[in-house]
MIRO-976947 format. One line per field, with one value per atom (N, C-alpha, C, O): residue number from 1; x, y, z; residue in one letter; atom name. Coordinates in steps of 0.2 Angstrom, whole numbers, plus 5000, padded with zeros to 4 digits. Layout:
N
num	[NUM,...]
x	[X,...]
y	[Y,...]
z	[Z,...]
residu	[a,...]
atome	[CA,...]
REM end
This chain:
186
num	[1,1,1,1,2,2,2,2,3,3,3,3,4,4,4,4,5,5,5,5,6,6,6,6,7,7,7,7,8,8,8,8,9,9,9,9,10,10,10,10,11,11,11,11,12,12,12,12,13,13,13,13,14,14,14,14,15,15,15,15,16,16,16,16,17,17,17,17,18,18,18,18,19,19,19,19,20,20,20,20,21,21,21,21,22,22,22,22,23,23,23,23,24,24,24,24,25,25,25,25,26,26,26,26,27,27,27,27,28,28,28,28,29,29,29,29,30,30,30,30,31,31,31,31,32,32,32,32,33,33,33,33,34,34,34,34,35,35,35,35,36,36,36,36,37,37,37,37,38,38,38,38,39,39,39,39,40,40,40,40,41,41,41,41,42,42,42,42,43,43,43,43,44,44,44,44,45,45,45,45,46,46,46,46,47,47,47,47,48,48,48,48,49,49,49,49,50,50,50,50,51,51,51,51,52,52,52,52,53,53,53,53,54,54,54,54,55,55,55,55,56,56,56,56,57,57,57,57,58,58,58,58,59,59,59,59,60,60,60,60,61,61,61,61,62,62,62,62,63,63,63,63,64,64,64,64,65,65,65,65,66,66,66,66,67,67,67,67,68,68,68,68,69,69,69,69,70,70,70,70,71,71,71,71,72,72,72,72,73,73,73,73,74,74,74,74,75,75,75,75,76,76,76,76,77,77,77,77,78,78,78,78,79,79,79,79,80,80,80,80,81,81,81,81,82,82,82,82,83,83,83,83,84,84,84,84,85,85,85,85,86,86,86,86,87,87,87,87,88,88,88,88,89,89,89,89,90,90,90,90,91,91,91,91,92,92,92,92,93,93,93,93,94,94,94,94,95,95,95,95,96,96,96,96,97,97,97,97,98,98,98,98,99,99,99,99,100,100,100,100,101,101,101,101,102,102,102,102,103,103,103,103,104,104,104,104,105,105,105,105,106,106,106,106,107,107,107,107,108,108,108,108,109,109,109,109,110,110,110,110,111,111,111,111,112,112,112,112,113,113,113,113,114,114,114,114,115,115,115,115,116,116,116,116,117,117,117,117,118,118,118,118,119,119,119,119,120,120,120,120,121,121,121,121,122,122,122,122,123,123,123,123,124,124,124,124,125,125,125,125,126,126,126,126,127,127,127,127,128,128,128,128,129,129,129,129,130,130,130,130,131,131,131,131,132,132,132,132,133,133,133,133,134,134,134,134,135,135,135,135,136,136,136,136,137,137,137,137,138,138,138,138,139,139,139,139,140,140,140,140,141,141,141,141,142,142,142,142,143,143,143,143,144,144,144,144,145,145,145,145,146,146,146,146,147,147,147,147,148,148,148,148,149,149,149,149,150,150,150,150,151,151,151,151,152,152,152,152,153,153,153,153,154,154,154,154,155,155,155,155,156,156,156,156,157,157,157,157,158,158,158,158,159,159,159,159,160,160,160,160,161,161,161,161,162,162,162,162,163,163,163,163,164,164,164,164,165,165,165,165,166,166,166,166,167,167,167,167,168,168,168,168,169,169,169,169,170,170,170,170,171,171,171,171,172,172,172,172,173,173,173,173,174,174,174,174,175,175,175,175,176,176,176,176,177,177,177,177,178,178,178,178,179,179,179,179,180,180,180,180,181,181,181,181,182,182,182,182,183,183,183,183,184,184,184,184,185,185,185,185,186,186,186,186]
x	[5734,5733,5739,5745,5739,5742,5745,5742,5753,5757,5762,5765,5763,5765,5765,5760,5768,5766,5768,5772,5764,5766,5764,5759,5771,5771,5766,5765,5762,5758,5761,5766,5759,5760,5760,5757,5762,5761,5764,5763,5767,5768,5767,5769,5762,5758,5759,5761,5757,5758,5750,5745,5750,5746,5747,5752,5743,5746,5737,5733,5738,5731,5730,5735,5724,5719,5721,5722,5721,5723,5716,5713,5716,5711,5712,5709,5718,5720,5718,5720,5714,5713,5705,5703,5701,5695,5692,5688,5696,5692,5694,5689,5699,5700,5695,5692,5695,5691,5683,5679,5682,5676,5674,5668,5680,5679,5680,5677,5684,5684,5676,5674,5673,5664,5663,5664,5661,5657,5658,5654,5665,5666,5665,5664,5664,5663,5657,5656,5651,5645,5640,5635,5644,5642,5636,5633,5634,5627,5620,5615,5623,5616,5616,5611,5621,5620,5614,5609,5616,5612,5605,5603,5601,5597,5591,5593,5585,5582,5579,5572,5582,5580,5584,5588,5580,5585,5591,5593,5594,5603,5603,5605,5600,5602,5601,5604,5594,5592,5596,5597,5600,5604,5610,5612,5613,5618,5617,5621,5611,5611,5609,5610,5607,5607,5615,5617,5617,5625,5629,5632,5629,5630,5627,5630,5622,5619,5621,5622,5623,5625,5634,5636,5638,5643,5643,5648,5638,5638,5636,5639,5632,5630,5634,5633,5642,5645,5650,5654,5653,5658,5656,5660,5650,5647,5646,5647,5644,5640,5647,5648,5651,5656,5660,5663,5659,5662,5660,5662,5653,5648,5646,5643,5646,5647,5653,5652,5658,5665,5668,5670,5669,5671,5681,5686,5681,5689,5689,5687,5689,5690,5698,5700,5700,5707,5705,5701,5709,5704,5711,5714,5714,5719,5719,5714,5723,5724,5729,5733,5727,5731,5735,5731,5740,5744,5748,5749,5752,5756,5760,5757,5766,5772,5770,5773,5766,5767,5760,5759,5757,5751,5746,5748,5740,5733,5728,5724,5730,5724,5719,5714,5717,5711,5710,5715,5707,5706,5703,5699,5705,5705,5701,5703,5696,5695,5694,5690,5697,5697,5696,5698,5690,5686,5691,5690,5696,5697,5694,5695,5691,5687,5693,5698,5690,5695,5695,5699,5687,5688,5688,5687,5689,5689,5689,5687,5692,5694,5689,5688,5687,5680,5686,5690,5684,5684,5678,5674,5677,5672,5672,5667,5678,5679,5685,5690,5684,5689,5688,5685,5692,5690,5697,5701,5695,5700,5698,5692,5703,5701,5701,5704,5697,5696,5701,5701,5708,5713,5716,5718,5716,5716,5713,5716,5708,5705,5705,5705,5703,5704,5712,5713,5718,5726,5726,5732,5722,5724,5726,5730,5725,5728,5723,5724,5717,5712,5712,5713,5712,5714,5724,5726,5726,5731,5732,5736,5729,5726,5723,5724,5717,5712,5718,5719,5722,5727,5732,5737,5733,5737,5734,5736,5726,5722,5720,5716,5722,5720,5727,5727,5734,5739,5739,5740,5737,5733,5728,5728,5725,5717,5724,5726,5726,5730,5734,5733,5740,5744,5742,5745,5737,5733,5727,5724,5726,5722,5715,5711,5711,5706,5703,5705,5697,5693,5693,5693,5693,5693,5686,5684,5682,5673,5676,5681,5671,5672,5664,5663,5660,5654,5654,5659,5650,5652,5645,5640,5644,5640,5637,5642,5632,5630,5633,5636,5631,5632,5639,5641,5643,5651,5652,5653,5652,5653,5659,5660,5665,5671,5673,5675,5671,5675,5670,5674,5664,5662,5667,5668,5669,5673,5678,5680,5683,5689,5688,5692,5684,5682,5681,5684,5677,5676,5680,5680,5687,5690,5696,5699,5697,5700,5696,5699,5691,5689,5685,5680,5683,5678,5672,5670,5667,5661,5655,5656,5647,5643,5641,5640,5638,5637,5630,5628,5625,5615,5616,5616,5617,5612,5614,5612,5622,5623,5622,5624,5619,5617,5612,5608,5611,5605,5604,5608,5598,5597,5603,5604,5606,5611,5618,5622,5619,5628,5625,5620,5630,5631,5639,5644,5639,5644,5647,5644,5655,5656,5662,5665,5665,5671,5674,5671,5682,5688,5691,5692,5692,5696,5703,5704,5706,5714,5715,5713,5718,5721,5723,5721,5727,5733,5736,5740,5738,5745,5747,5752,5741,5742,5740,5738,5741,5740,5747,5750,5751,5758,5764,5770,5761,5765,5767,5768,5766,5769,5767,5769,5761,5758,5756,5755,5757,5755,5747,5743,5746,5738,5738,5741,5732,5733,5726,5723,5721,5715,5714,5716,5710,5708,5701,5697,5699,5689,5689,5694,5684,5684,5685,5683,5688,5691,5684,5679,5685,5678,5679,5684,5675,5673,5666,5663,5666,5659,5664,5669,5658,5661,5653,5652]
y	[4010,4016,4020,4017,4028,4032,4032,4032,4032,4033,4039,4039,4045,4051,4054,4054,4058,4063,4059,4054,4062,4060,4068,4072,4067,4074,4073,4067,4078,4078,4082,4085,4085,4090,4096,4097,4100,4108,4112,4118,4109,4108,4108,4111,4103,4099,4094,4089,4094,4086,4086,4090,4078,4075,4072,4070,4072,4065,4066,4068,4060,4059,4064,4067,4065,4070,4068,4061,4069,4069,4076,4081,4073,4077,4081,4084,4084,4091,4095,4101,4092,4095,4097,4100,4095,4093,4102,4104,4107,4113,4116,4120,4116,4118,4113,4116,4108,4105,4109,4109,4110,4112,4119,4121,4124,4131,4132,4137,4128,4126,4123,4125,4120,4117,4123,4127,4126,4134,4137,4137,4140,4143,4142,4147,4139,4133,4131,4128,4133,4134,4141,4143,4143,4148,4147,4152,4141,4139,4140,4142,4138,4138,4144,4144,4149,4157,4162,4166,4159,4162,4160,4162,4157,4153,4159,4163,4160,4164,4164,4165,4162,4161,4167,4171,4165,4168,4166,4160,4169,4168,4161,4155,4166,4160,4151,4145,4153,4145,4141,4135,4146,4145,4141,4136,4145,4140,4134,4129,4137,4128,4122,4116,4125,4119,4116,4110,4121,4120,4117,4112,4118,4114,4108,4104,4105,4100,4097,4091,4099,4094,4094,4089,4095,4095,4090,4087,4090,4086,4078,4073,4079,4073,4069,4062,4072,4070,4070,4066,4071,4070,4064,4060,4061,4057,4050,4044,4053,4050,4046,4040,4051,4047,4039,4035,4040,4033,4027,4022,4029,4021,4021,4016,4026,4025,4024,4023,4025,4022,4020,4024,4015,4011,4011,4012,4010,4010,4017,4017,4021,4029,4030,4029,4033,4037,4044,4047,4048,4057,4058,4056,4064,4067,4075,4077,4078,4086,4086,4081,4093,4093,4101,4105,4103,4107,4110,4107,4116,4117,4124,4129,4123,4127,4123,4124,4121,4118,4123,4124,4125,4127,4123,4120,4122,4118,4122,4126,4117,4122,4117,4121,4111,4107,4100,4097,4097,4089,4085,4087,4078,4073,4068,4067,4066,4057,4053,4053,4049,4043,4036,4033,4035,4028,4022,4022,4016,4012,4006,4002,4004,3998,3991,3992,3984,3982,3980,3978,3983,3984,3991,3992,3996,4004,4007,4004,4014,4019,4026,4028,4029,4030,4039,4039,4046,4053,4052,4051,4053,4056,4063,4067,4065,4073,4075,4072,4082,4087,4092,4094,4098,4105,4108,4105,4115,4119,4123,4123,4128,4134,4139,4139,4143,4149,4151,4152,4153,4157,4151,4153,4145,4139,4136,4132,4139,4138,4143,4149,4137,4139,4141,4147,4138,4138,4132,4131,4129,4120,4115,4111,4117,4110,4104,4098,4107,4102,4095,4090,4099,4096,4091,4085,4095,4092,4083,4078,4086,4079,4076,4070,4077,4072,4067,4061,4070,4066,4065,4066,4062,4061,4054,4049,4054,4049,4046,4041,4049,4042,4040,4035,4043,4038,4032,4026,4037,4027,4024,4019,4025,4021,4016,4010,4018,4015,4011,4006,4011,4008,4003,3998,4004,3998,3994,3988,3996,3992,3994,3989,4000,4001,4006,4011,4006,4012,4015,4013,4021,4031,4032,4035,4031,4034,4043,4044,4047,4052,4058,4062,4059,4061,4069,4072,4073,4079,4082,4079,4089,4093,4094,4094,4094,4096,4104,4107,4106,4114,4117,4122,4110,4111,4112,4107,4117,4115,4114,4109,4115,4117,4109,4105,4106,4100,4096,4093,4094,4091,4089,4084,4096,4096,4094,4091,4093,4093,4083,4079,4083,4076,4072,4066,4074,4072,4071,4067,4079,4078,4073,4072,4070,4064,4057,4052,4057,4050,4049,4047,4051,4050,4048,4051,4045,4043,4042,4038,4047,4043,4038,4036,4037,4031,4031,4032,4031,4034,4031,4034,4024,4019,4021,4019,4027,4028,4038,4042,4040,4049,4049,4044,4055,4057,4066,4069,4068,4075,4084,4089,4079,4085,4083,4087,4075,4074,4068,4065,4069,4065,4060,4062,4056,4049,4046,4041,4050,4048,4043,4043,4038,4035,4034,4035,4032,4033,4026,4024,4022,4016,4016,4016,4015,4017,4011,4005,4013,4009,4004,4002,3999,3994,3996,3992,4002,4001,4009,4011,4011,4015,4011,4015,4008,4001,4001,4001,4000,3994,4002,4001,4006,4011,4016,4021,4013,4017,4020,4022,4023,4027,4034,4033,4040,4045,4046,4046,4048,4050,4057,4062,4057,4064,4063,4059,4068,4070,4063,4062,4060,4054,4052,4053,4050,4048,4042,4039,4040,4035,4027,4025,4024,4016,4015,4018,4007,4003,3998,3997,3996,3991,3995,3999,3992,3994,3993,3990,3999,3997,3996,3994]
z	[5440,5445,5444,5444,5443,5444,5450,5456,5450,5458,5455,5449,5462,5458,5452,5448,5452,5445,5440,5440,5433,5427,5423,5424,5417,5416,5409,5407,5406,5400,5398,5401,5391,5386,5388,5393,5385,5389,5393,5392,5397,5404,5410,5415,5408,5413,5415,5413,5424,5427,5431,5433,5430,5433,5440,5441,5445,5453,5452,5449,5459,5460,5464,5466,5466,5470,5477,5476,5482,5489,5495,5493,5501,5505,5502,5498,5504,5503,5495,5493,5492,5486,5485,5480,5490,5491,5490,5486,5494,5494,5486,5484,5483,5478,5471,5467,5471,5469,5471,5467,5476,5476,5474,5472,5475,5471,5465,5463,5460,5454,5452,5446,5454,5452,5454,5449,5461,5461,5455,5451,5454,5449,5442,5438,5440,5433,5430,5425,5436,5435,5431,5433,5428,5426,5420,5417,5419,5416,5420,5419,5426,5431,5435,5438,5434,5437,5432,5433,5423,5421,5422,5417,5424,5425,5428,5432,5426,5430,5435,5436,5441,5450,5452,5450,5458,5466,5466,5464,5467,5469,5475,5474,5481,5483,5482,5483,5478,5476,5472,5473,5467,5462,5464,5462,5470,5474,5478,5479,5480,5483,5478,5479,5471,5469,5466,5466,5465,5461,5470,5469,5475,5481,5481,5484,5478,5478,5474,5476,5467,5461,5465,5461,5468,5470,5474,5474,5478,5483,5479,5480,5475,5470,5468,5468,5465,5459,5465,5463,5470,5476,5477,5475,5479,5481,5476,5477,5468,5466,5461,5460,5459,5454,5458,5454,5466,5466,5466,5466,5465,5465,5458,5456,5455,5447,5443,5437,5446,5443,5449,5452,5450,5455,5453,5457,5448,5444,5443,5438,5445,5441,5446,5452,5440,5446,5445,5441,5451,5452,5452,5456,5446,5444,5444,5441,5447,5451,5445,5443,5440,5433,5436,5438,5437,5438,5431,5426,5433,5429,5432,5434,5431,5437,5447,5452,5445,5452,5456,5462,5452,5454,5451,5446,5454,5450,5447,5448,5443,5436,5435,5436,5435,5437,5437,5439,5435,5436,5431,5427,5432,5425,5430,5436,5429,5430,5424,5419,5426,5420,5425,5430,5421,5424,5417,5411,5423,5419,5418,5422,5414,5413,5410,5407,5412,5406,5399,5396,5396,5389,5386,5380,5392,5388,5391,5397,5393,5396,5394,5388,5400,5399,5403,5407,5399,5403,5405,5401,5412,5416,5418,5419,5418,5418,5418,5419,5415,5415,5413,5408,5418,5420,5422,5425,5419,5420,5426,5427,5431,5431,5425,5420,5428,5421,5418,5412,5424,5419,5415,5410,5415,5413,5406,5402,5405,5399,5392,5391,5388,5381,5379,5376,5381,5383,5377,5375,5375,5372,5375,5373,5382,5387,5388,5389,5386,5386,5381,5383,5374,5368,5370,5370,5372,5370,5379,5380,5381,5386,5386,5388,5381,5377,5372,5373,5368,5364,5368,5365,5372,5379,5379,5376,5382,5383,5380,5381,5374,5366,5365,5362,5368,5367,5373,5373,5376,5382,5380,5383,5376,5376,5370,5371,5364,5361,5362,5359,5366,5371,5375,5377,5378,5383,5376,5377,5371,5365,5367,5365,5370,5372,5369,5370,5366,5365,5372,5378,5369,5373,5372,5367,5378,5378,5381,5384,5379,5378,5379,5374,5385,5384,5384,5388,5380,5378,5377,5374,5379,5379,5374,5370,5371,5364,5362,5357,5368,5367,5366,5365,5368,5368,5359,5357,5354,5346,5348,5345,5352,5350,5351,5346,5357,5360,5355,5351,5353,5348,5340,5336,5338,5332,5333,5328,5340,5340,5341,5339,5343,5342,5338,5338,5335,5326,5321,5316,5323,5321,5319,5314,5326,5328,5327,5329,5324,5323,5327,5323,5331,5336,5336,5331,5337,5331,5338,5343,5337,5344,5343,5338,5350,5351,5354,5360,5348,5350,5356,5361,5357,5362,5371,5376,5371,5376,5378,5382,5371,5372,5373,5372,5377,5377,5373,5370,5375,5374,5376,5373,5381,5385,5382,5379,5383,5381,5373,5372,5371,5366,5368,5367,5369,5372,5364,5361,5364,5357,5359,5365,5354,5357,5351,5346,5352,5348,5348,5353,5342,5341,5339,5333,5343,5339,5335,5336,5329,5323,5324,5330,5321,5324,5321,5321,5318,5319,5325,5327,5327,5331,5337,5342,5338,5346,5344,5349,5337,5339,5340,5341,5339,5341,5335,5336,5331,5322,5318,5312,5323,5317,5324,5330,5322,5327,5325,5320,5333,5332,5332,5335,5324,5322,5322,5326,5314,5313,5305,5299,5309,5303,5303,5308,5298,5299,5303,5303,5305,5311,5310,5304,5316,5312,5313,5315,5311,5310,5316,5319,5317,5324,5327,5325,5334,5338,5343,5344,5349,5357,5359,5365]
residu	[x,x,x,x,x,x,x,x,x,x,x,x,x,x,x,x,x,x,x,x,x,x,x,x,x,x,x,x,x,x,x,x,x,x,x,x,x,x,x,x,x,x,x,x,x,x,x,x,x,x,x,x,x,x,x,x,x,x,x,x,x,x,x,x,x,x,x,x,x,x,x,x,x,x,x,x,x,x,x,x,x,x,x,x,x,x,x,x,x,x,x,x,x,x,x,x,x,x,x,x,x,x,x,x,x,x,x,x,x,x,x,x,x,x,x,x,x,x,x,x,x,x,x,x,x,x,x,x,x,x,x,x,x,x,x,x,x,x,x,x,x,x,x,x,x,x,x,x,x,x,x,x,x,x,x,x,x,x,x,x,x,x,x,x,x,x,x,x,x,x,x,x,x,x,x,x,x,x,x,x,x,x,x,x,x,x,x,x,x,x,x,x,x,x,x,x,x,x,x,x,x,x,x,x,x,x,x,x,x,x,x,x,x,x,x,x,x,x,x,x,x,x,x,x,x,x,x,x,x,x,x,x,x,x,x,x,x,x,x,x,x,x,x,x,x,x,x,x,x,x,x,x,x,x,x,x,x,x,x,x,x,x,x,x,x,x,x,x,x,x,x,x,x,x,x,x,x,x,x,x,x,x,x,x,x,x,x,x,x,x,x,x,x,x,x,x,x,x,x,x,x,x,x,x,x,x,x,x,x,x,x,x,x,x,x,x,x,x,x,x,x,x,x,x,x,x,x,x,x,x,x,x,x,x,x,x,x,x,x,x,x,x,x,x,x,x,x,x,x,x,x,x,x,x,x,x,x,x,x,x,x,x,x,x,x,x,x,x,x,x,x,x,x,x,x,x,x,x,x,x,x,x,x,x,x,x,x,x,x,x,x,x,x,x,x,x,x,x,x,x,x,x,x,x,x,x,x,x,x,x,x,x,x,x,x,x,x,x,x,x,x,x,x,x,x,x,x,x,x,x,x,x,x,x,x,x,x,x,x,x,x,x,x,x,x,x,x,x,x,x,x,x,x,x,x,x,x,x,x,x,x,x,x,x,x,x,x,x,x,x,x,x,x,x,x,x,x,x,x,x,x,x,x,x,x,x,x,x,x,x,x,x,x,x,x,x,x,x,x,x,x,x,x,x,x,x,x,x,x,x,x,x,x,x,x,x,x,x,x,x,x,x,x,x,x,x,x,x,x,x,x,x,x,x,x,x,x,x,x,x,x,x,x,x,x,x,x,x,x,x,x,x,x,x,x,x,x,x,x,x,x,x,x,x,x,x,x,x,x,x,x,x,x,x,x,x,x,x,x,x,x,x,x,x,x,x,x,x,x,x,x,x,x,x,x,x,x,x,x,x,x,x,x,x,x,x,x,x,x,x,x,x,x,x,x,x,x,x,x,x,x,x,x,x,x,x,x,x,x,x,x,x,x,x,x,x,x,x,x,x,x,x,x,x,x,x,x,x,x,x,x,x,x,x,x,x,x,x,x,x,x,x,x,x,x,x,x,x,x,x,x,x,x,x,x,x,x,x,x,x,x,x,x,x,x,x,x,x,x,x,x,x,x,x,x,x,x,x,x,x,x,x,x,x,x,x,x,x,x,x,x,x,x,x,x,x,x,x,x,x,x,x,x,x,x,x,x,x,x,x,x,x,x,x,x,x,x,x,x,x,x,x,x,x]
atome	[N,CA,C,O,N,CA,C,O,N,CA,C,O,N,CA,C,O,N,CA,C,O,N,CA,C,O,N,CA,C,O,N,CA,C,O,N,CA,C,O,N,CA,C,O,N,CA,C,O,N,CA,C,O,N,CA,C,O,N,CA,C,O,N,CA,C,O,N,CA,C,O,N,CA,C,O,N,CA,C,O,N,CA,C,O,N,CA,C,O,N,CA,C,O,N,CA,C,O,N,CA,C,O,N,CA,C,O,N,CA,C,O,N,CA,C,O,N,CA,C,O,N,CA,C,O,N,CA,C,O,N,CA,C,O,N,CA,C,O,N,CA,C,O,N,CA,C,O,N,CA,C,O,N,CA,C,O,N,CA,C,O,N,CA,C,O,N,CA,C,O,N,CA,C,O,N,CA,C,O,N,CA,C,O,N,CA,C,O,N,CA,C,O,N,CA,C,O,N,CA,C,O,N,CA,C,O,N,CA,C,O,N,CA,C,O,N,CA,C,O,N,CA,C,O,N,CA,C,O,N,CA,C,O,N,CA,C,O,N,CA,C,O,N,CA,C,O,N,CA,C,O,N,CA,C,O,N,CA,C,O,N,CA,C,O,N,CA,C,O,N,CA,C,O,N,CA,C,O,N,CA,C,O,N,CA,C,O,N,CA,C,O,N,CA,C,O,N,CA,C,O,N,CA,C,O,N,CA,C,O,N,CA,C,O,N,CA,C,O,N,CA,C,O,N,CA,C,O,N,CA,C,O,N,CA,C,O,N,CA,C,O,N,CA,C,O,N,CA,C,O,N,CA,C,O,N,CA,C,O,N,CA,C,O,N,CA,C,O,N,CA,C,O,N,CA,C,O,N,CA,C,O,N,CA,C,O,N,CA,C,O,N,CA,C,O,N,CA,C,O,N,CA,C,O,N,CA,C,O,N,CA,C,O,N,CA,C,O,N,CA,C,O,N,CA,C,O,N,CA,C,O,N,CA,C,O,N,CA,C,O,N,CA,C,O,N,CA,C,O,N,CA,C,O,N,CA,C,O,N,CA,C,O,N,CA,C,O,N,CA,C,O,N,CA,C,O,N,CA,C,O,N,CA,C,O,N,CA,C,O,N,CA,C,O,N,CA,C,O,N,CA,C,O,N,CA,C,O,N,CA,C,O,N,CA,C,O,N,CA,C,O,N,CA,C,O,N,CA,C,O,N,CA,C,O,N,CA,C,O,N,CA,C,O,N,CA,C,O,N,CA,C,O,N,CA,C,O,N,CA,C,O,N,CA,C,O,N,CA,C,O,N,CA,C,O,N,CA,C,O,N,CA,C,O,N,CA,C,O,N,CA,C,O,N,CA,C,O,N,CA,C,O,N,CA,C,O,N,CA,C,O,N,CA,C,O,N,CA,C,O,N,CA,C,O,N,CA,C,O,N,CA,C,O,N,CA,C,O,N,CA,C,O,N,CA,C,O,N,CA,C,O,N,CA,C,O,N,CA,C,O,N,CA,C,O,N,CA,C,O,N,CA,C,O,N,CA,C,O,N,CA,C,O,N,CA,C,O,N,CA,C,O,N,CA,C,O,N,CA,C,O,N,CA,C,O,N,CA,C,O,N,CA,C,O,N,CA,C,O,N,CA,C,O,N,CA,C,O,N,CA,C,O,N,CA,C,O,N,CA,C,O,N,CA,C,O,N,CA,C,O,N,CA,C,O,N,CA,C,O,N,CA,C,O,N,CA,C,O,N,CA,C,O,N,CA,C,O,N,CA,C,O,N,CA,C,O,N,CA,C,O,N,CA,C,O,N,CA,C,O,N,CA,C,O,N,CA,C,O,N,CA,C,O,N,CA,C,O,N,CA,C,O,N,CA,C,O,N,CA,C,O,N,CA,C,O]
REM end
């Protein structure tokens, strides 16, 4: 578990999510739905459903990751958005992460993701990783790093890729860069 801050790349810090982050976590989801605004309904339909999937995933992520730590990503000491990462003890799974808008396409994303592969390698664990199809960018950036999916756990919307660190990137000696994917199975 996460206790206080930890600084990332960028100039980024991590703490755990607290009540108090509950409303801004929830204006960051409104906001960030901008998939389901273009959709051709009523407005107000459109909001209640994006209210629904909020209320789903507030609710649903803790019975679906039971180990999940919920991470408020800041930087200057304002909040820019949030990380969950589901710890397992054979693998470390991104459940989520999101920027606010002035927040994105900055390379904080990217450079978090290689954050979480310096942990999945340090703890000796494959990095699961589920990704939009429609995302090309976070796909390649993926790919690019080794990443490799995983059929028996995609579907039609997300493709669920995952990452194996090296041994000599587990013993510490090699940095994580862009390499084609190690070998093993998760």
């Amino acid at each position: 578990m996460i206790e206080g801050t930890v600084n990332l790349p960028h100039g980024i810090s991590a703490r755990p999510a607290g009540r108090h982050d509950k409303d801004f976590l929830a204006k960051m989801y409104r906001d960030n739905r901008d998939d389901l605004r273009m959709v051709d309904a009523d407005k107000d339909y459109i909001e209640t459903v994006i209210e629904m999937q909020l209320d789903a995933q507030s609710g649903g992520y803790g019975a679906q990751f039971p180990n999940a730590i919920y991470l408020i990503l800041e930087k200057n000491g304002t909040r820019i958005g949030r990380l969950t990462l589901d710890v397992q003890p054979v693998e470390l799974r991104l459940v989520d992460l999101d920027f606010i808008k002035k927040a994105s396409g900055k390379g904080y994303g990217s450079s978090i993701l290689l954050w979480l592969m310096k942990a999945a390698a340090t703890t000796r664990k494959p990095l699961l990783v589920p990704t939009r199809r429609d995302d090309f960018a976070m796909g390649k950036f993926l790919m690019k790093y080794g990443f490799v999916e995983d059929a028996s756990m995609s579907d039609d919307v997300f493709a669920r890729l995952s990452w194996m660190p090296t041994a000599d990137e587990m013993a510490g000696i090699a940095d994580i860069k862009p390499r084609a994917a190690a070998g093993g199975t998760v």
